[in-house]
C-alpha positions as CSV (number, residue, x, y, z in Angstrom):
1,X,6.7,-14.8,-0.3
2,X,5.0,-15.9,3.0
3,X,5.6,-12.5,5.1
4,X,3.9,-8.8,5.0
5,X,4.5,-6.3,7.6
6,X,1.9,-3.5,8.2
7,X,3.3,-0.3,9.6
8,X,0.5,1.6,10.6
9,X,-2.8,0.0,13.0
10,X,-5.2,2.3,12.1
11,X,-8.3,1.6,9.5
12,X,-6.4,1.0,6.4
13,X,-3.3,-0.9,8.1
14,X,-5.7,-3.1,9.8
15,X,-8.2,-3.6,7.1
16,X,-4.8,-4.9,5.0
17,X,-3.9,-6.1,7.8
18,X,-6.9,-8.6,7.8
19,X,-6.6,-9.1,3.9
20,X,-3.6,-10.0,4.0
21,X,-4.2,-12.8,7.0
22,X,-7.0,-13.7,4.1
23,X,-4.9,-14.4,1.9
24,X,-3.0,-16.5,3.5
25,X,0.0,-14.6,4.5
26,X,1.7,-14.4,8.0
27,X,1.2,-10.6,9.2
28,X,3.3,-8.9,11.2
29,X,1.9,-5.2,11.9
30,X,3.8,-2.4,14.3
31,X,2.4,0.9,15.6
32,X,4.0,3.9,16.6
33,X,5.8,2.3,19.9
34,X,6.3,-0.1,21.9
35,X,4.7,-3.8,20.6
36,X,2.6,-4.1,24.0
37,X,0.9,-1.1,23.3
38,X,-1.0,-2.5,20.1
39,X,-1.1,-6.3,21.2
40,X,-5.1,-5.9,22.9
41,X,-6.1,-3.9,19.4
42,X,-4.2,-6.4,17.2
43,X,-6.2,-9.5,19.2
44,X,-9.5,-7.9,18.8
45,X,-9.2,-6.1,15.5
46,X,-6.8,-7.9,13.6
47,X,-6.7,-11.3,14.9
48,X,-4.0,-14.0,13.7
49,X,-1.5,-11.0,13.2
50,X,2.0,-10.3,15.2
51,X,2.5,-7.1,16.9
52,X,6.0,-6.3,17.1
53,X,7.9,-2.9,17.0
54,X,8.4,-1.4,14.1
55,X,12.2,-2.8,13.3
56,X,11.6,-6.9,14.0
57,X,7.7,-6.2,12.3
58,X,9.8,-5.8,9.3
59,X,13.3,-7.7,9.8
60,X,11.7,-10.5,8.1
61,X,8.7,-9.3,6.2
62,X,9.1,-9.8,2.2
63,X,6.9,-6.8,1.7
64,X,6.1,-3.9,4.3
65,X,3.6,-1.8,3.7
66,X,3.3,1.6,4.8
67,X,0.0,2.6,6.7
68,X,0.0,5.3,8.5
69,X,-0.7,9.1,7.9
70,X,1.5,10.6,5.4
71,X,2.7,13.4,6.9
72,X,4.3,10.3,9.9
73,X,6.4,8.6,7.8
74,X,9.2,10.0,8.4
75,X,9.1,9.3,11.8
76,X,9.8,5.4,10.3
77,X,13.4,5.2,10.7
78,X,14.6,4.3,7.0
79,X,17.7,1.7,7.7
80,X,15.3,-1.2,8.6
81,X,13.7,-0.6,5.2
82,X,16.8,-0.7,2.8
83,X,16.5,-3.3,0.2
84,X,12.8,-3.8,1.3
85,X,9.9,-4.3,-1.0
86,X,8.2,-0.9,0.3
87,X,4.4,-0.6,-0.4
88,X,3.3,3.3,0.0
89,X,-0.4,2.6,0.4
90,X,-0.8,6.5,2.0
91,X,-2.4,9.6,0.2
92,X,-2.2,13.1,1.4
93,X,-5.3,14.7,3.4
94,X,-5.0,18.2,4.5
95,X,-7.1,17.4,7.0
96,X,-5.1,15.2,8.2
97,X,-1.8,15.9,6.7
98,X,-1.9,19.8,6.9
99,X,-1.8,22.2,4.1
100,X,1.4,22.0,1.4
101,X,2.7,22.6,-1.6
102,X,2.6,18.6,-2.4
103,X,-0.7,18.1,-1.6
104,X,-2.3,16.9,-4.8
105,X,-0.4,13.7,-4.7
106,X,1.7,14.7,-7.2
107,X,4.5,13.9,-5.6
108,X,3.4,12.1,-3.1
109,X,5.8,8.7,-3.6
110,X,8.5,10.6,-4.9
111,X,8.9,12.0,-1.2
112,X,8.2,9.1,0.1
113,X,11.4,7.4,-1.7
114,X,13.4,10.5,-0.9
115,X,13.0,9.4,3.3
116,X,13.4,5.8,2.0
117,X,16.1,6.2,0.2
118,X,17.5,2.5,0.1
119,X,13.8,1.0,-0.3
120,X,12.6,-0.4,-3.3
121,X,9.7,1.3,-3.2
122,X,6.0,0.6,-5.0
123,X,2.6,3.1,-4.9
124,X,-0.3,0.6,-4.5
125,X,-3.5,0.1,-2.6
126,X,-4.2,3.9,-1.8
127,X,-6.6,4.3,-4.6
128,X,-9.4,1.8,-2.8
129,X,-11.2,2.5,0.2
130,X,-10.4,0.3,3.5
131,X,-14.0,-1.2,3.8
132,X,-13.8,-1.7,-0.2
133,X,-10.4,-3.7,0.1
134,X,-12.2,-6.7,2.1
135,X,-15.9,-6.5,0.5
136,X,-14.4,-6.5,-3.4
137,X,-12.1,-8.9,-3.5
138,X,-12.8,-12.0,-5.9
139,X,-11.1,-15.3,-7.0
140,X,-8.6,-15.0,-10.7
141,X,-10.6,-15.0,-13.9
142,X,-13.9,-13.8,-12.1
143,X,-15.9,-11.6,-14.0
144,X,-15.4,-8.2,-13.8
145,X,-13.4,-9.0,-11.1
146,X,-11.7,-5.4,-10.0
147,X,-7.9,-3.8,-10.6
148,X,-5.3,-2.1,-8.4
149,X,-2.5,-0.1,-10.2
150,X,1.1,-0.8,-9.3
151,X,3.9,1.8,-9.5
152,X,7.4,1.6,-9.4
153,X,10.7,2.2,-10.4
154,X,11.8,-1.1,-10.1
155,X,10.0,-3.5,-11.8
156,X,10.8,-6.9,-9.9
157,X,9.8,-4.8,-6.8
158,X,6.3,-4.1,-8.7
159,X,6.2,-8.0,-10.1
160,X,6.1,-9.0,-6.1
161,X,3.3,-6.9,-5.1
162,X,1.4,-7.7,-8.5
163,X,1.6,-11.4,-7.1
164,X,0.3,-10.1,-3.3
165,X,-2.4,-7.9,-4.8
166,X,-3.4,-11.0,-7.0
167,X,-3.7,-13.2,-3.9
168,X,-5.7,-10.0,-2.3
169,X,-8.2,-10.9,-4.6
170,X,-7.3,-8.0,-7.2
171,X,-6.1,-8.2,-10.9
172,X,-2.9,-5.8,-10.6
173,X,-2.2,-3.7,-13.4
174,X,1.3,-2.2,-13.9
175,X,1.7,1.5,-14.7
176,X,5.2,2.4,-15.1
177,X,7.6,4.3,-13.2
178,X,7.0,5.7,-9.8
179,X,6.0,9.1,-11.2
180,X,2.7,7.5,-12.9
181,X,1.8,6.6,-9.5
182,X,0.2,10.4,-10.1
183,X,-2.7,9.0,-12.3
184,X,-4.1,7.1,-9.5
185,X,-4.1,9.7,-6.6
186,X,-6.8,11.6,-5.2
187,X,-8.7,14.0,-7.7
188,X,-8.0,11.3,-10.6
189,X,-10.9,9.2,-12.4
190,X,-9.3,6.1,-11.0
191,X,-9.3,7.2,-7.6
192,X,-11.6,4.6,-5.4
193,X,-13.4,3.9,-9.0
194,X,-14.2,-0.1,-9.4
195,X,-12.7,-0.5,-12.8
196,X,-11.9,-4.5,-14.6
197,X,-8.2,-4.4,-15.7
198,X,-8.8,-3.6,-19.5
199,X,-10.5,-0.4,-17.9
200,X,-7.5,0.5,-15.7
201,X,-5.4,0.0,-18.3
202,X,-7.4,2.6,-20.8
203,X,-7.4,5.0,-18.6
204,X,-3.6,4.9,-17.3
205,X,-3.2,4.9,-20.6
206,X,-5.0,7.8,-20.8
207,X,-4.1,9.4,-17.8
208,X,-0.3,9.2,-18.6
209,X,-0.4,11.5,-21.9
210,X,-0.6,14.7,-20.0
211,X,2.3,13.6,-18.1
């Protein structure tokens, strides 16, 4: 695994952006258009990273991770993501996002799979702030070092991004199918709280009784 694309240039895709170029990975990251139009941003902002349209950003990428505002992604066309490890790091903001019935986060992945039909798709990194994701990070077996749930349906797909988030600087902690992805949205206790793994894991745990 040597290859993340970030879809999305905006706060959060950039500050993973950054992360990921931390961590040692090669980063491609797209915008909405044409590659030129993001190269001056990516060179200032996020330097060391590759901007490329959205199709070669992730022709090559081992994961791709989806940035931008929720209600866009379907302006992503889904071929170049089948068979992809897909990371859904978005949350819905009415403000942003508009009013609707799925607006909670319930459901948030599960619409997301339903435009990325073909992807294998994981719900990660959207219950951290962007600032948070490069000031928090520490090295394995650090005290109190902090957790990132992991959703997904399939489970290899969720073992790669466990490994990526570890490298981030995160212990991951696995939460089941891409449903539970529910008990780390906005509204939830976990929801941009600094909890250790074993505290994650209580209250997933907890979390996924009333579900």
């Amino acid at each position: 695994m040597t290859t993340i694309a970030v879809l999305g240039v905006g706060r959060v895709g950039s500050a993973v952006a950054r992360t990921a170029l931390r961590s040692g990975f090669d980063v491609n990251v797209a915008g909405s258009g044409a590659a030129e139009d993001i190269t001056l941003l990516t060179e200032i902002v996020i330097p060391g990273a590759v901007p490329m349209t959205a199709d070669d950003a992730v022709r090559d990428a081992d994961i791709v991770i989806l940035a931008v505002p929720l209600h866009k992604h379907q302006s992503i066309a889904p071929a170049p993501l089948a068979g992809k490890v897909v990371v859904d790091a978005m949350n819905w903001w009415s403000p942003v996002d508009g009013d609707s019935d799925k607006a909670d986060d319930t459901t948030t992945s599960e619409t997301v799979a339903e435009h990325f039909v073909d992807a294998r798709l994981v719900k990660s990194l959207n219950h951290i702030g962007y600032h948070e994701l490069e000031e928090d990070w520490a090295e394995p077996d650090t005290d109190e070092r902090r957790a990132l749930a992991v959703a997904s349906d399939d489970e290899a797909a969720a073992e790669l991004v466990s490994t990526m988030i570890d490298r981030f600087g995160f212990d991951p902690v696995y939460s089941g199918p891409l449903h539970t992805g529910r008990t780390f949205g906005p509204g939830t206790r976990i929801f941009n709280s600094i909890l250790t793994k074993g505290e994650l894991e209580a209250e997933l745990t907890s979390h996924q009784y009333a579900l």
